[in-house]
N, C-alpha and C positions, 0 to 999 in steps of 0.2 A: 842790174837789178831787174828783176821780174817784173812785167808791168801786167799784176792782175787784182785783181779787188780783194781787199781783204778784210778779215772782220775777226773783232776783237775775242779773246778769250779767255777762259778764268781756269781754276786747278778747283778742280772738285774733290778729286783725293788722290789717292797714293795707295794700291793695294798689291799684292800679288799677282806677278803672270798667272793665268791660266796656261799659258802655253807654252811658257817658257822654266825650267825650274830654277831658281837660285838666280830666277830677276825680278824686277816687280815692276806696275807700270803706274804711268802719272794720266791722269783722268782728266782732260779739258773740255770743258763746253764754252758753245758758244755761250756769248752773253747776253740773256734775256731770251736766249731758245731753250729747245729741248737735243740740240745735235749735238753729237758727242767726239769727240777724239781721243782714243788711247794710243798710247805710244809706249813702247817697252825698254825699259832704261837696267844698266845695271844697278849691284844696290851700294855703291859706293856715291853713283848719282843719284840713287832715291834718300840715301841718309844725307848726303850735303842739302837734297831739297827738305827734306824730313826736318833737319836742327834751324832752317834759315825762317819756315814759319812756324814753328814755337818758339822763336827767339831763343833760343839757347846761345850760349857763349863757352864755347871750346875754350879748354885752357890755352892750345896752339892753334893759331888759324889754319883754318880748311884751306887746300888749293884756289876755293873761290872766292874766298874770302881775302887770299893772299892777293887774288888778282884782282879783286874790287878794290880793297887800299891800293893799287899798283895804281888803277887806272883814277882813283882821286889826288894821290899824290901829283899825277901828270894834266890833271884837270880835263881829265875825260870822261864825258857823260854817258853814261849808257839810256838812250830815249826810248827804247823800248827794243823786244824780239819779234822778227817775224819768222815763220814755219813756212819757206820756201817753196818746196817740193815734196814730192813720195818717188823713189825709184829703187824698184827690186827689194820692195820692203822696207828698205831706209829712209828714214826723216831728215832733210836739212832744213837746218836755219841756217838766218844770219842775226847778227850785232846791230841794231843800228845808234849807232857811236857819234856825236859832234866836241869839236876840238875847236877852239876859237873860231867858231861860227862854221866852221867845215865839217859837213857830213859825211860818214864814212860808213859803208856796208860790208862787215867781218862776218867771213864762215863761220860757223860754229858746228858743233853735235850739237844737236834739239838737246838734248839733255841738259850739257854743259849752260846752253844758252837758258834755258828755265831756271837754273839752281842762279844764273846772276840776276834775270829779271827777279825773281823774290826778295832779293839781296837789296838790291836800288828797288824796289818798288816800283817798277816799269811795267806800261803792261805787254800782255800776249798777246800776238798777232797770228793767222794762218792764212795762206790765199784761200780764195773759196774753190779754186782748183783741187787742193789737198785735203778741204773736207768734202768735196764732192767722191772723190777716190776712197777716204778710209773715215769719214764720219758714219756715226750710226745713231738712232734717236733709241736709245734704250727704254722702257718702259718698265725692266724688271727690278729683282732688287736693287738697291743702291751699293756699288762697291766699297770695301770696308777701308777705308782708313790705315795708313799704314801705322798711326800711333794707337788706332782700336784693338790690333789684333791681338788676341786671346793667349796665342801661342809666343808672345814677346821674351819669357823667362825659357832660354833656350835650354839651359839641362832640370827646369823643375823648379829651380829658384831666381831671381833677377837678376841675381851677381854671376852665376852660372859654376858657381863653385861646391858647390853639394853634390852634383850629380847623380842623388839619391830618387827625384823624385820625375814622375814625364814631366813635358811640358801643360798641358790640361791640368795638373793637378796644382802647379803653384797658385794662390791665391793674394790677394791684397790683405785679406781678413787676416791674414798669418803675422800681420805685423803692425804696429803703433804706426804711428804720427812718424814720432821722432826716429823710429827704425827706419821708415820709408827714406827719410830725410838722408839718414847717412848711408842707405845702397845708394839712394839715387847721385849722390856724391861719389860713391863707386864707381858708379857706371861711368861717369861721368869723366872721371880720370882715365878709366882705359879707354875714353872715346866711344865707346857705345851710345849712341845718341839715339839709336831705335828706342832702347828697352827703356832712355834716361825721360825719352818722351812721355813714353806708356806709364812709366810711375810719376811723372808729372803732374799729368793730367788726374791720374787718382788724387794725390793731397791737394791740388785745384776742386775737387770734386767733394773733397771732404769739408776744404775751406766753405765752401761754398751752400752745405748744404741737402746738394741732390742724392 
């Protein structure tokens, strides 16, 4: 294990590569600064982190999901993730995993290791080696959210089966309560967890009020 200091950190959000197309990245700051760490995940790993903090419940468990009951079954704790290194552009972590009082340090992808710390509610770790190399103190806008984005109905409508209208043009206003209710049960079935967030949050929004 690496012996350097390290300091805790939180998911501030989930948006689009800028520089990547057809990946998106997960947004860590420190905690109680302003340093930032992006890291570019694909979106099979931004939708497993994406459905694990809106608490969504997939009809069939995700891969991390499968491996979180795996590793309760076998009474293995996950105490939290650390973010290891930077080399040649890649991020590693590790696991850090105890088994009848035995501590155990498991590689991971930073990716994979993120979508199970939200899982267990463990928290994020990074050496301050790794945000010394690719932290940055962002001052500008706030990156958006990956359940914010605009563009979530990908041919026009939620369900993606009209393919009548852009993406820009679909609207929330286009539908009841109760119509929101049975896409977002659509989506839901074919696993689309992005778009089931995005209309989530709208009937949350309406419950609510704002």
């Amino acid at each position: 294990m690496p012996h350097d200091k390290k300091v805790q950190m939180e998911i501030i959000a989930l948006s689009h590569s800028v520089t990547q197309s057809n990946n998106y990245a997960v947004v860590l700051q420190e905690k109680g600064k302003k340093r930032r760490l992006p890291i570019v995940i694909g979106g099979f790993e931004a939708q497993a982190i994406a459905v694990s903090i809106e608490r969504m419940r997939p009809n069939r468990p995700l891969t991390h999901d499968l491996f979180k009951n795996v590793m309760d079954t076998f009474h293995i704790r996950l105490e939290s993730i650390l973010i290891t290194d930077l080399k040649d552009g890649i991020f590693y972590a590790q696991l850090v995993c105890t088994q009848n009082g035995v501590t155990q340090y498991i590689d991971s992808r930073t990716s994979d290791a993120i979508a199970l710390a939200v899982r267990f509610g463990v928290p994020i770790f990074a050496n301050t080696s790794v945000l010394e190399e690719a932290g940055v103190t962002m001052e500008a806008e706030e990156p958006t959210p990956i359940t914010e984005r605009s563009d979530a109905g990908k041919e026009g409508d939620p369900t993606g089966k009209s393919g009548k209208k852009k993406k820009s043009d679909w609207s929330f206003e286009d539908y009841s309560n109760d119509e929101l209710q049975k896409i977002l049960q659509d989506v839901i079935e074919k696993e689309d967890y992005e778009k089931a967030a995005l209309i989530r949050d709208e009937i949350n929004r309406r419950k609510s009020g704002k």
